[in-house]
C-alpha positions in Angstrom: 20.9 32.2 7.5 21.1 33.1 11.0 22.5 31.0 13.5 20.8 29.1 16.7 23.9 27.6 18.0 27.5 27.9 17.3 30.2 26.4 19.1 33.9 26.6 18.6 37.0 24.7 20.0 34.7 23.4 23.0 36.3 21.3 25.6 35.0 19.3 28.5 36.9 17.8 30.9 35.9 15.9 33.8 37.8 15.1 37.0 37.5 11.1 38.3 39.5 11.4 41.5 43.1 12.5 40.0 42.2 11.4 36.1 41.1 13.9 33.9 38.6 12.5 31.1 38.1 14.3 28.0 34.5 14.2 26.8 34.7 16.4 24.4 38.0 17.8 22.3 37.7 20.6 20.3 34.3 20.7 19.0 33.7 23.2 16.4 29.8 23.6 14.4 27.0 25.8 13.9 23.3 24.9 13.6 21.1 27.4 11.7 17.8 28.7 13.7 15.0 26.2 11.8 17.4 22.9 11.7 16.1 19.5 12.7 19.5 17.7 13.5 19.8 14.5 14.6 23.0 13.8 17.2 24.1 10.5 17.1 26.9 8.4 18.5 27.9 5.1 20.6 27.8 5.4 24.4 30.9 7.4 25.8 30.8 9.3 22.5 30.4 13.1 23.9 26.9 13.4 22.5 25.1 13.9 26.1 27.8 16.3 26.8 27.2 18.2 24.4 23.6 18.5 24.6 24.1 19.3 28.0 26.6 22.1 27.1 24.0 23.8 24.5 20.8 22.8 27.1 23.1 25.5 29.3 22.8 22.3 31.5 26.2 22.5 32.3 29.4 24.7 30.7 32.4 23.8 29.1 35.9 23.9 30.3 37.1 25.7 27.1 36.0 27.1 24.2 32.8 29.3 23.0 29.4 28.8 23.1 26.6 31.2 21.1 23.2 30.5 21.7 20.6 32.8 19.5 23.8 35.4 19.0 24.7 35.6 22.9 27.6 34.2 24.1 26.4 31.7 27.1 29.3 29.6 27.6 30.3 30.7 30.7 27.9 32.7 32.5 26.8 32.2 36.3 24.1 29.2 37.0 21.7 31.7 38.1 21.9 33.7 34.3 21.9 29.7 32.6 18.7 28.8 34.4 16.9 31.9 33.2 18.3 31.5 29.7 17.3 27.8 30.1 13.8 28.7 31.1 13.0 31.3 28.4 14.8 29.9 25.6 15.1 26.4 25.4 12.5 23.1 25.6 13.7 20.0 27.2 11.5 16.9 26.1 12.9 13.7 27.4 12.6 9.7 27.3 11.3 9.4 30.3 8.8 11.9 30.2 9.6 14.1 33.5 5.7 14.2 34.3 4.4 14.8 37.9 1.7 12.4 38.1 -0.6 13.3 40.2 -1.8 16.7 38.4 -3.5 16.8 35.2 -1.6 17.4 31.3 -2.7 21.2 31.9 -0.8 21.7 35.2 2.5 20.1 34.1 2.6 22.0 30.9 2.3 25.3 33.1 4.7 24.2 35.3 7.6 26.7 33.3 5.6 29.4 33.3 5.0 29.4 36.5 8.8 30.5 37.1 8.0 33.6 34.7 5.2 34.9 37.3 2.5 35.2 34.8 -1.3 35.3 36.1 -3.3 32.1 36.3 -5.1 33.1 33.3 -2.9 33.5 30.7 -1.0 30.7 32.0 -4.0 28.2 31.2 -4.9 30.0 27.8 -1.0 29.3 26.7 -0.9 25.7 28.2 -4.4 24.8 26.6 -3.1 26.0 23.0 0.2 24.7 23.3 -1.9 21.4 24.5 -4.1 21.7 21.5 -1.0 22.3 19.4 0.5 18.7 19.8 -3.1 17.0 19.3 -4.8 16.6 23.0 -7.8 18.7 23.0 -9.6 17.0 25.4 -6.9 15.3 27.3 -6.3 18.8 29.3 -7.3 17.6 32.6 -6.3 14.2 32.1 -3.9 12.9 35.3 -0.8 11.7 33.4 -1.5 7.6 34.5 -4.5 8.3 32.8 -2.2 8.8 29.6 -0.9 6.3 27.0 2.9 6.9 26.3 2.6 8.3 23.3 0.1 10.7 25.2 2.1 11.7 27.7 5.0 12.3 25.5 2.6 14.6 24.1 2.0 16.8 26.8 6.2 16.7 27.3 6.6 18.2 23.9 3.4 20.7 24.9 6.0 21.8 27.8 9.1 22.2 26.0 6.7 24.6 23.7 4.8 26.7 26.1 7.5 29.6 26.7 7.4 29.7 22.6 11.3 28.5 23.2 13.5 29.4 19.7 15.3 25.6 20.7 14.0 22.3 21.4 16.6 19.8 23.0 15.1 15.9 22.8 17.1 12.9 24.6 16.0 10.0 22.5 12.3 11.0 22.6 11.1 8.2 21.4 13.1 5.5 23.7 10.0 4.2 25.7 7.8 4.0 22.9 6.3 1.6 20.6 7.6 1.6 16.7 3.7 3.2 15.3 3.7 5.8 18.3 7.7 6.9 17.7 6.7 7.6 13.9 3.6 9.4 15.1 5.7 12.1 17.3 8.3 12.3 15.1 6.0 13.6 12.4 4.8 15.6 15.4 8.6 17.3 15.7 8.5 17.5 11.9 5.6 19.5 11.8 6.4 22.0 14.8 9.8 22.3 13.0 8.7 23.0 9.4 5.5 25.4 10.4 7.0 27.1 13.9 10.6 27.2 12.6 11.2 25.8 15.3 15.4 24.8 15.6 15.1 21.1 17.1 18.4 19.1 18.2 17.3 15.7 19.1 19.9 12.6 20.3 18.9 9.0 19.1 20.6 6.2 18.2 17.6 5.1 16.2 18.4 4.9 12.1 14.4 5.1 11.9 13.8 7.7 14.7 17.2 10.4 12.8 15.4 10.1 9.3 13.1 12.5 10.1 16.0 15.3 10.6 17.6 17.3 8.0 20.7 16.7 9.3 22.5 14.0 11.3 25.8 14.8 13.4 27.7 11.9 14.6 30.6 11.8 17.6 32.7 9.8 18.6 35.9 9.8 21.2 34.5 13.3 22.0 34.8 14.7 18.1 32.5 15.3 15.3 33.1 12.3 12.7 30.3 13.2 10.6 28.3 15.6 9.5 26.4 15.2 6.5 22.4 17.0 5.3 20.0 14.5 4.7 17.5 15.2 1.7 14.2 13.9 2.4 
């Protein structure tokens, strides 16, 4: 099986005035391209700091990152943002929508960094919108948008520069019980038929069922590991 991510020995330390804080300590595991893995932890755990490692959101102060077979690890910002870009889908609890422009515009908004031509840009946005169920909603502001809706159009984002990884920060945070089961299903689906690798951080038992594999920290280790059959 071919590997999405593999890190091994990663530390991060971070400086608070003259104390060094370890938030992660030798991290070592691989996730294999078409894995739904659930990240879970208790606050302070290292499970941010590790999605923000493999988002190429920020590096790590030792060790070795792959990402797709490319050593990223510790390559210049400028490289990171481009990998970041091309490669990788954020979808977040908050949502990260600009309000005043319509579902359409916000899902273009990466590829406008990748100079394609107005055209193509809609034709990608309105499939990728069509793709997560909102056929209809395209020129919809997003306060004109339920939650679950405008979660929608997040994930429609994350998916537009056909991204091999999807990163979720508790996706479903902001949203009702029948709505989180609705999207998760969603992330199932994008996972099982786009193969899709999807590494989503929740603290919700409900919400990491729907991954095939949950990975839990703590202190700034892996405690667990374990596949899930569903």
């Amino acid at each position: 099986m071919q590997k999405s991510i593999e890190v091994i020995d990663v530390i991060k330390i971070y400086k608070m005035g003259d104390v060094d804080f370890p938030a992660l300590q030798g991290v070592s595991l691989e996730i294999d391209k078409g894995e739904f893995v659930a990240v879970m932890g208790p606050s302070g755990s290292g499970k941010s700091t590790f999605m923000n490692i493999i988002g190429c959101l920020d590096t790590p102060t030792a060790g070795k990152y792959w990402l797709d077979r490319q050593e990223v690890g510790q390559l210049s910002k400028d490289v990171l943002a481009i990998i970041r870009n091309k490669n990788i889908g954020f979808v977040f609890q908050s949502f990260n929508l600009l309000p005043r422009i319509t579902a359409m515009e916000n899902v273009e908004l990466p590829l406008l960094y990748n100079g394609l031509p107005s055209r193509e840009r809609r034709q990608r946005s309105l499939s990728a919108l069509r793709s997560v169920g909102l056929e209809g909603r395209e020129y919809h502001k997003s306060n004109q948008l339920s939650g679950g809706q405008q979660q929608r159009v997040a994930i429609a984002r994350a998916l537009v520069n056909n991204p091999s990884l999807i990163l979720a920060d508790e996706p479903t945070g902001n949203l009702d019980s029948q709505t989180s089961n609705e999207l998760m299903t969603l992330f199932k689906r994008l996972n099982k038929e786009n193969g899709i690798t999807i590494v989503m951080v929740t603290h919700e038992a409900d919400v990491a069922r729907y991954a095939d594999r949950h990975i839990v920290f703590k202190d700034g280790r892996v405690v667990k590991d374990d596949k899930i059959t569903n």
